[in-house]
C-alpha distance (Angstrom), angle and dihedral (degrees) to the residues before:
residue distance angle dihedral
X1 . . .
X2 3.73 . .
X3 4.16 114.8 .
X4 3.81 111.7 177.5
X5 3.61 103.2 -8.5
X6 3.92 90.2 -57.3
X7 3.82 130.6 100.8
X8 3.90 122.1 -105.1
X9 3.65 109.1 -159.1
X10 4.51 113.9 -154.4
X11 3.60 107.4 -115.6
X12 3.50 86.6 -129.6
X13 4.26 125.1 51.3
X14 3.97 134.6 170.8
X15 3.46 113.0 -115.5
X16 4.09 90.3 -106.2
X17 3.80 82.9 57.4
X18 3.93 97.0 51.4
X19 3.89 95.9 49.3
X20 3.96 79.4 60.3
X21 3.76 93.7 44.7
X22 3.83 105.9 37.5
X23 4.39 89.5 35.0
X24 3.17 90.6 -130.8
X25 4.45 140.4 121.1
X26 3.61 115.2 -80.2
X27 3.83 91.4 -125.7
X28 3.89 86.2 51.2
X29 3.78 91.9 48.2
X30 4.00 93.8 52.3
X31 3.68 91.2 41.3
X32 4.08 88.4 54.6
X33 3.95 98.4 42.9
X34 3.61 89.3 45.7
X35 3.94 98.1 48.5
X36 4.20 85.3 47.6
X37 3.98 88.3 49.6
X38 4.03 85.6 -126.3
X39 3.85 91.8 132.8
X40 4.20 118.1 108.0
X41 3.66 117.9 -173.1
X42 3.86 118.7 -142.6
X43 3.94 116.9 178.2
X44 4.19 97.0 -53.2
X45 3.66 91.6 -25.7
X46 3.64 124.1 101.7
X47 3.94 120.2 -163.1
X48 4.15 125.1 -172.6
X49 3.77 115.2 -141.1
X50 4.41 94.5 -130.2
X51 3.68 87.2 -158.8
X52 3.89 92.6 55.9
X53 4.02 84.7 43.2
X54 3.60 98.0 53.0
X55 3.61 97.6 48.2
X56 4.21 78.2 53.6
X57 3.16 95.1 55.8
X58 4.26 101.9 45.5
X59 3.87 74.8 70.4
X60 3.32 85.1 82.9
X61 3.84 113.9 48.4
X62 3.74 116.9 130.6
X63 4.17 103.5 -123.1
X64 3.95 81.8 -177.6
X65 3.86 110.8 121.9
X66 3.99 83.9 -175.9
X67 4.06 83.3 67.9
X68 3.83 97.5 48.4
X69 4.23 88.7 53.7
């Protein structure tokens, strides 16, 4: 969805969708959204809660000015 010449992102993706989104493996992406508990089951589908995954992820941001030389 694109409001005002910005991307929205859903709160909630499939796991095909993510791999697109986050630009990463499909195994990698399931790994991730399980570790961060973001994954909801419905019937057979499975859908990851981004907003849960993103706050995941800022686990990982190098503070490290030694890695940005």
């Amino acid at each position: 969805m694109e409001v005002k010449g910005r991307q929205l992102r859903d709160k909630f993706i499939r796991y095909k969708d993510g791999v697109k989104v986050y630009h990463m493996g499909l195994s990698t992406f399931q790994r991730i959204a399980k570790e961060a508990k973001a994954c909801y089951k419905v019937g057979q589908m499975v859908l990851v809660n981004t907003e849960i995954l993103d706050e995941y992820l800022e686990q990982f941001r190098i503070m490290d000015d030694e890695f940005y030389k």
